[in-house]
C-alpha positions as CSV (number, residue, x, y, z in Angstrom):
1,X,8.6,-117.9,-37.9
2,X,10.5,-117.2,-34.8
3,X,14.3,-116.4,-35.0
4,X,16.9,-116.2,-32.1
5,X,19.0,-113.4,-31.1
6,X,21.5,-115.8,-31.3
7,X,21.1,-116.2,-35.1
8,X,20.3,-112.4,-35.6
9,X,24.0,-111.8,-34.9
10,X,25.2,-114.6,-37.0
11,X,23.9,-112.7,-39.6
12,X,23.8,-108.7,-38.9
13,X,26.9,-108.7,-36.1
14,X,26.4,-108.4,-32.3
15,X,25.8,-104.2,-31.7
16,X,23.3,-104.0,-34.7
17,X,21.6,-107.6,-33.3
18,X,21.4,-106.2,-29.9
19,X,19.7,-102.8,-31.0
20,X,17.6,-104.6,-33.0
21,X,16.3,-106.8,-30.3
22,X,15.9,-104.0,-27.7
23,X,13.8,-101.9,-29.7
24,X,11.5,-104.9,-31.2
25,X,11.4,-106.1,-27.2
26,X,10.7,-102.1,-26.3
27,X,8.9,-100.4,-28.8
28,X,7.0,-102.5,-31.1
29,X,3.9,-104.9,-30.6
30,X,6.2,-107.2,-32.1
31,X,5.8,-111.2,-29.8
32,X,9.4,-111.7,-28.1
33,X,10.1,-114.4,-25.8
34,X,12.6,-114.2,-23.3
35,X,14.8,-117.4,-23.8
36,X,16.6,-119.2,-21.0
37,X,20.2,-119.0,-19.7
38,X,20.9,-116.1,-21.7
39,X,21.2,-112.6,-20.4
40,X,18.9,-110.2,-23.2
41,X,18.4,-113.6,-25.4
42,X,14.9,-113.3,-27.1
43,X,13.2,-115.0,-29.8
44,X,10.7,-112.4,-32.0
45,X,8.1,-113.8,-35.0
46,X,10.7,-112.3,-38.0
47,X,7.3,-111.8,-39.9
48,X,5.7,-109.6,-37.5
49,X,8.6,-108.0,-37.3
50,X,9.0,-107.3,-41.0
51,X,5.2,-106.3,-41.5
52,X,5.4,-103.6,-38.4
53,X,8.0,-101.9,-40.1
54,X,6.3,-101.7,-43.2
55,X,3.6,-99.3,-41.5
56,X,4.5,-95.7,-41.6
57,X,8.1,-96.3,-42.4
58,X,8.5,-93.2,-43.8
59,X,7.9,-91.3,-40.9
60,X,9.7,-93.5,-38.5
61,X,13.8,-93.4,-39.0
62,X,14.5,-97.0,-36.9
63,X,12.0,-98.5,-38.8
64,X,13.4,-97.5,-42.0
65,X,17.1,-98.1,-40.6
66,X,15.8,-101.8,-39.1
67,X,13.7,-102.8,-42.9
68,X,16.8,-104.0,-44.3
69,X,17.6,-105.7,-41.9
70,X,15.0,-107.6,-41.1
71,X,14.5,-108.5,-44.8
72,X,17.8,-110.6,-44.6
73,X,16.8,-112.2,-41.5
74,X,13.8,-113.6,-43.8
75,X,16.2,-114.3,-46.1
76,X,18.6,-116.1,-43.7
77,X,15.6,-118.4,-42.5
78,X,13.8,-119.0,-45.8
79,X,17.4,-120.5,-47.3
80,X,18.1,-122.0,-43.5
81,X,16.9,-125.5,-43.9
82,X,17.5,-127.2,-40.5
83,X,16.3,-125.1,-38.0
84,X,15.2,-126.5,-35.0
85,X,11.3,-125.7,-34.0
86,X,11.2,-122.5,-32.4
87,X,7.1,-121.6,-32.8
88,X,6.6,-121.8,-29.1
């Protein structure tokens, strides 16, 4: 399930949204798609993102800051009903 950036700062705030974004967009395998008309708007798959920073958590302090996080945004969309179709 893709989310926006837009709706990533509905729910966490703006700063936390945009540090989120940039490291999912520059260190993770996580996919992010650059949307249109907006300057660092992206759309990332919010289950990727939640199962990458699963792995090695522990060790890794933004992935254990960013868990929580990410966790709501799966909350957000799974109690979200009308969403528009972001899969592409």
């Amino acid at each position: 399930m893709f989310i926006t950036s837009k709706e990533v700062e509905t729910v966490i705030g703006k700063e936390l949204a945009d540090r989120l974004c940039e490291w999912l967009r520059t260190s993770s395998p996580i996919s992010c798609i650059v949307e249109q008309g907006a300057e660092n708007a992206i759309r990332f798959n919010v289950d990727e993102a939640m199962d990458f920073s699963k792995i090695k958590m522990h060790s890794d302090a933004l992935k254990r800051e960013f868990f929580p996080h990410i966790a709501k945004l799966k909350q957000y969309m799974a109690s979200t009903p009308a969403r528009p179709d972001l899969s592409a």
